[in-house]
Each structure stands twice: as C-alpha cells, then as structure tokens.
N, C-alpha and C positions, 0 to 999 in steps of 0.2 A: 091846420089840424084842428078838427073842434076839440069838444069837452070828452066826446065820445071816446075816441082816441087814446088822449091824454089817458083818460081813465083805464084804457084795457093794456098801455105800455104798464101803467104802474100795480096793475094787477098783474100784470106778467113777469115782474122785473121782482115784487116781493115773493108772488108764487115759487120764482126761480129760487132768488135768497133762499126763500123756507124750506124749497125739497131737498138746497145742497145741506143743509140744517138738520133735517129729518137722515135723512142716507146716512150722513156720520152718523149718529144718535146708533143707528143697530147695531147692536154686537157683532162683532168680527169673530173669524177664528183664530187670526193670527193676533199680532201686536199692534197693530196702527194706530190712526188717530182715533178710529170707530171704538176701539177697545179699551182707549184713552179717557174719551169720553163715558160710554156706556158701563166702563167701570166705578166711576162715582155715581150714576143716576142709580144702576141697581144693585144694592147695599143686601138685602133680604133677600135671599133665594125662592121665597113661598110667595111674592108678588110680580116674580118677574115674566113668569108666564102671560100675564095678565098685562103689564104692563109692555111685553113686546108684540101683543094681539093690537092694544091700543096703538101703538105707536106702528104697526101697519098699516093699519088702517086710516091712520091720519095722512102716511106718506101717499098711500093709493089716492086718497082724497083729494089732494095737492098737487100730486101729478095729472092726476084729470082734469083739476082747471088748467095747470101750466099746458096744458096738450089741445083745451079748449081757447085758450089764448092764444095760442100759436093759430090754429085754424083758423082765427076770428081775424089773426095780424093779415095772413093769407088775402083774406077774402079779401077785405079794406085795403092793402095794399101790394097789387097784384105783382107790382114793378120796382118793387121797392120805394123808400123816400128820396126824392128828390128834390136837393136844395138844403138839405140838413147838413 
C-alpha cells in the first residue's frame, strides 16, 4: 500500500468519525441521544435556526467526501485487500 492509500483510509475513517458526529448533533423530535446532545449546544432560541442551517451544511459536506472516499476505495481496490 503506498502513501496514496494510506492517506484516503484515513480520510475515510475520520470523514466517517465526523459524519456519525455531525447526525447525532441534529435535533431530534423524540428523546435520544441527538436531543441529548443538541439540547446543550442550543441554549438560545433566536440562534438556532442559523446554527441548524450551519450544521447541515457541514454534514452535507462530509458525507460528500465520505461518498468520494468510498468511490476512490472502489476504484484502487476493485477486489478487495489481500493479505491484510
């Protein structure tokens, strides 16, 4: 495996991290973990529109490398890794 490689598992593997990261972050309707969370980040009612525009837009972001990453795994390794 080169550098190349190495480099797009670990873009792939934080991308992942951060979009399961990002998903909890949004408000829920019910009780879960999302609402766990998103109940301490947004405190102020009159920012939080703004602040769940942002935090869409970062998830959209992020799943479109994690989706670009996967394609890229794809191509580089058509058969899977072998020997790992």
């Amino acid at each position: 495996m080169g550098p190349l490689q190495i480099a797009l598992f670990a873009v792939w593997a934080l991308s992942g991290l951060f979009l399961i990261a990002l998903v909890l972050m949004h408000s829920g309707k019910g009780t879960g973990v999302s609402d766990m969370i998103a109940s301490s980040l947004y405190n102020s009612s009159a920012a939080t529109g703004v602040m769940e525009q942002n935090l869409d837009k970062l998830t959209v972001i992020v799943a479109v490398v994690f989706s670009v990453c996967v394609v890229f795994c794809m191509s580089f390794f058509p058969q899977g890794i072998v020997g790992l």
